[in-house]
C-alpha positions in Angstrom: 0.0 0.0 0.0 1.4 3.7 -1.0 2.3 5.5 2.2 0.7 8.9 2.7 4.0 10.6 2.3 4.5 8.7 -1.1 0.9 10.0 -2.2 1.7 13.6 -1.3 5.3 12.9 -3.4 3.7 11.6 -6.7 1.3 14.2 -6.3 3.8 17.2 -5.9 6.2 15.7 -9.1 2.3 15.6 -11.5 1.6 19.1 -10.5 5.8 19.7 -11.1 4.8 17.9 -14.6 2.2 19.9 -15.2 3.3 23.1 -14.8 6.6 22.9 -16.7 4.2 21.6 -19.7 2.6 24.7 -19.0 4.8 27.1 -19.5 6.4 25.2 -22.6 3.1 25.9 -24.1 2.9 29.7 -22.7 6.7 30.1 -24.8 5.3 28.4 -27.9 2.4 30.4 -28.2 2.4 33.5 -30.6 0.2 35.7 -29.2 1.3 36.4 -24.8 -2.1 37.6 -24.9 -3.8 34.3 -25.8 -0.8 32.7 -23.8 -1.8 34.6 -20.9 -5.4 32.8 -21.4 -4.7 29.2 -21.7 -2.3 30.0 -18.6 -5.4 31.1 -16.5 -7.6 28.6 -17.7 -5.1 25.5 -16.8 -3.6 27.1 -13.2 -7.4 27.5 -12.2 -8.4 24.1 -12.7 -4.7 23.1 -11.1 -6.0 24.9 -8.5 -9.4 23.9 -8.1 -9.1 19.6 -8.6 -5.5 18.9 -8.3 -4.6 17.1 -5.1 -1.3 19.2 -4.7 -3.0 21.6 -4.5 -1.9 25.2 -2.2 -5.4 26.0 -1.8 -6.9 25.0 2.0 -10.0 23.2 2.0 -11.9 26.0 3.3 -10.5 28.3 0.0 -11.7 25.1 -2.2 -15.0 25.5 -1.0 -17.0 28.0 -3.9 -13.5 28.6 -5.6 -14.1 30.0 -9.1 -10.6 31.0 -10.0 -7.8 33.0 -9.4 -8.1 36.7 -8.6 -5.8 37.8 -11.9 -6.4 41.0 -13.7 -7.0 41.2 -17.6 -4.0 41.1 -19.8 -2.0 44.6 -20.7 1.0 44.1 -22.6 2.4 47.3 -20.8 3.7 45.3 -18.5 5.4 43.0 -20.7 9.5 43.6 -21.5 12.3 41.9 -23.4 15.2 43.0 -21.1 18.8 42.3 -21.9 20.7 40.6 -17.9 23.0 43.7 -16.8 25.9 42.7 -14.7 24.9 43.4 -10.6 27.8 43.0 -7.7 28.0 39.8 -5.9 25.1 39.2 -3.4 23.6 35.9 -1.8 20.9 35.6 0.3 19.4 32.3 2.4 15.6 31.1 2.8 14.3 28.9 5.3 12.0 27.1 3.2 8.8 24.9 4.7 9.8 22.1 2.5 13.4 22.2 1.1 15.2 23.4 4.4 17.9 26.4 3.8 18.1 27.2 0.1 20.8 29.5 -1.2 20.9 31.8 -4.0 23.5 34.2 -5.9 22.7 37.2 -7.8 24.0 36.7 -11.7 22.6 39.7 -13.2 20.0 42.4 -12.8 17.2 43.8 -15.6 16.3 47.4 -15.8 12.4 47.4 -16.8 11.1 51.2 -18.1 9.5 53.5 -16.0 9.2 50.5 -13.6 12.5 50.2 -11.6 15.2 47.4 -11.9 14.8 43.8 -10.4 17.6 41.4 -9.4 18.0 38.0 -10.8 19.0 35.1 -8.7 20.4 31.5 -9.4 19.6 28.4 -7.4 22.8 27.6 -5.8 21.8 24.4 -4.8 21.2 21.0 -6.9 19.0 21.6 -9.9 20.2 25.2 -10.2 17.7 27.7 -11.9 16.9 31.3 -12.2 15.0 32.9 -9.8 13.0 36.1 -9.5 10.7 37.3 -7.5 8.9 40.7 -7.5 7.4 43.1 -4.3 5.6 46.5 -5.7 4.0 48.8 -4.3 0.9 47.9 -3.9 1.8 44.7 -1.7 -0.3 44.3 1.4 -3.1 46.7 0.5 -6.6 46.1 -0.2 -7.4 45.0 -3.6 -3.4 45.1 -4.5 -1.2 42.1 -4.3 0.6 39.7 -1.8 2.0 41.0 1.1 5.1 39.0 0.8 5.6 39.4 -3.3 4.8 37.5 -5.8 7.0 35.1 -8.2 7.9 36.4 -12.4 10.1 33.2 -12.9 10.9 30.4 -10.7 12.5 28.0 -13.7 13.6 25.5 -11.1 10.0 24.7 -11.1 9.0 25.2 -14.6 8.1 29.0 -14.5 10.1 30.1 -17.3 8.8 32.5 -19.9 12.1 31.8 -21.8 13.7 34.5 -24.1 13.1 37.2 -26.3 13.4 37.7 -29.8 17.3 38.1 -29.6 19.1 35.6 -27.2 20.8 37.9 -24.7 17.6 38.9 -23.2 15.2 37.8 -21.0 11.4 37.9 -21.0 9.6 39.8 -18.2 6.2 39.8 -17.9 4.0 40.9 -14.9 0.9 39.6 -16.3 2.6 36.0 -15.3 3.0 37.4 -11.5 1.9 34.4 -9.8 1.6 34.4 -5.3 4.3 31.8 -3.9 2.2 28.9 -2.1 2.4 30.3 1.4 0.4 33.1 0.4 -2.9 30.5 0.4 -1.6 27.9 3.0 0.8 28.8 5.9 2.5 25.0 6.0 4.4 26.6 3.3 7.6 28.7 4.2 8.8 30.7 -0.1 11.8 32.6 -0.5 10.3 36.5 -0.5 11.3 39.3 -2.7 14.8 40.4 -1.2 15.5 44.4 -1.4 16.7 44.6 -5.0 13.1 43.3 -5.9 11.2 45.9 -4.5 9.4 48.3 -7.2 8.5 51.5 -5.9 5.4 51.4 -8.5 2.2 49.3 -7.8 2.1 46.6 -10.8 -1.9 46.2 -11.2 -1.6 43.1 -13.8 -0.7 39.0 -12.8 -2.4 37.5 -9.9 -3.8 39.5 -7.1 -4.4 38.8 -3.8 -7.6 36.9 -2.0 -9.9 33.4 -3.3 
């Protein structure tokens, strides 16, 4: 018989699965726009039936989907990776124990403010980058802690632009970190170079 732990570890590597299929789908796709759509549609039903689920089953009760705003292509940027000094930072994870990551590289984004990307320094590797704006912990705005652009580690990879030294950004991916719905979780928050001083109204918002 399959212990409960071994239930809740083939669950976690399907919903793995099925996000980096995902997201290959979101980089094949021509239009963001339409991308943005089909990305929606599959992380609510994720979401709402998957046994990995983040959501409690209080929040699963009259879930209709996500709170994410409509699609503005404002927010979306093809950003060469600027060189940034040496930094490191660890996070106590709920899951993974300490996890350590180095800063490769920094993007400037227009009339938005600049944001620090991170590698996975342990097995796997990965770039990581999370995102804190203004508008974090307010009513209606977003997650108190920040929110997640690319986590590629676990498939959340929006890949690159049109020319190869650049990196996609795009806020309307924003997604909340799994603590935000269910406190078991302990996620790596938006250190200080990933702080916007603007409020980024586009990705996923805060409250099921």
């Amino acid at each position: 018989m399959t212990s409960a732990a071994a239930r809740t570890a083939l669950d976690i590597a399907d919903w793995r699965r099925r996000v980096f299929a995902l997201y290959d789908a979101v980089r094949e796709a021509d239009d963001p726009e339409e991308a943005h759509e089909l990305w929606r549609i599959e992380r609510d039903a994720l979401f709402a039936h998957h046994p990995a689920t983040p959501l409690l089953p209080e929040q699963r009760d009259g879930f209709v989907g996500l709170p994410l705003a409509p699609y503005d292509a404002a927010w979306r940027f093809e950003v060469p990776l600027l060189d940034a000094d040496q930094a490191s930072f660890v996070a106590t994870t709920g899951t993974d124990g300490e996890v350590g990551f180095e800063r490769i590289g920094r993007v400037e984004l227009p009339d938005t403010g600049s944001l620090d990307v991170w590698r996975l320094t342990s097995y796997g590797g990965g770039l990581f980058v999370p995102v804190r704006d203004a508008a974090a912990g307010r009513p209606g705005g977003t997650y108190g802690g920040g929110r997640y652009l690319l986590d590629t580690i676990k498939g959340a990879d929006l890949g690159r632009g049109d020319t190869p030294d650049t990196l996609v950004i795009d806020f309307n991916f924003a997604y909340n970190p799994s603590c935000a719905y269910d406190p078991m979780w302990a996620c790596p928050l938006a250190p200080a170079g990933n702080v916007l001083p603007v409020a980024v109204p586009v990705g996923e918002l805060y409250g099921v």
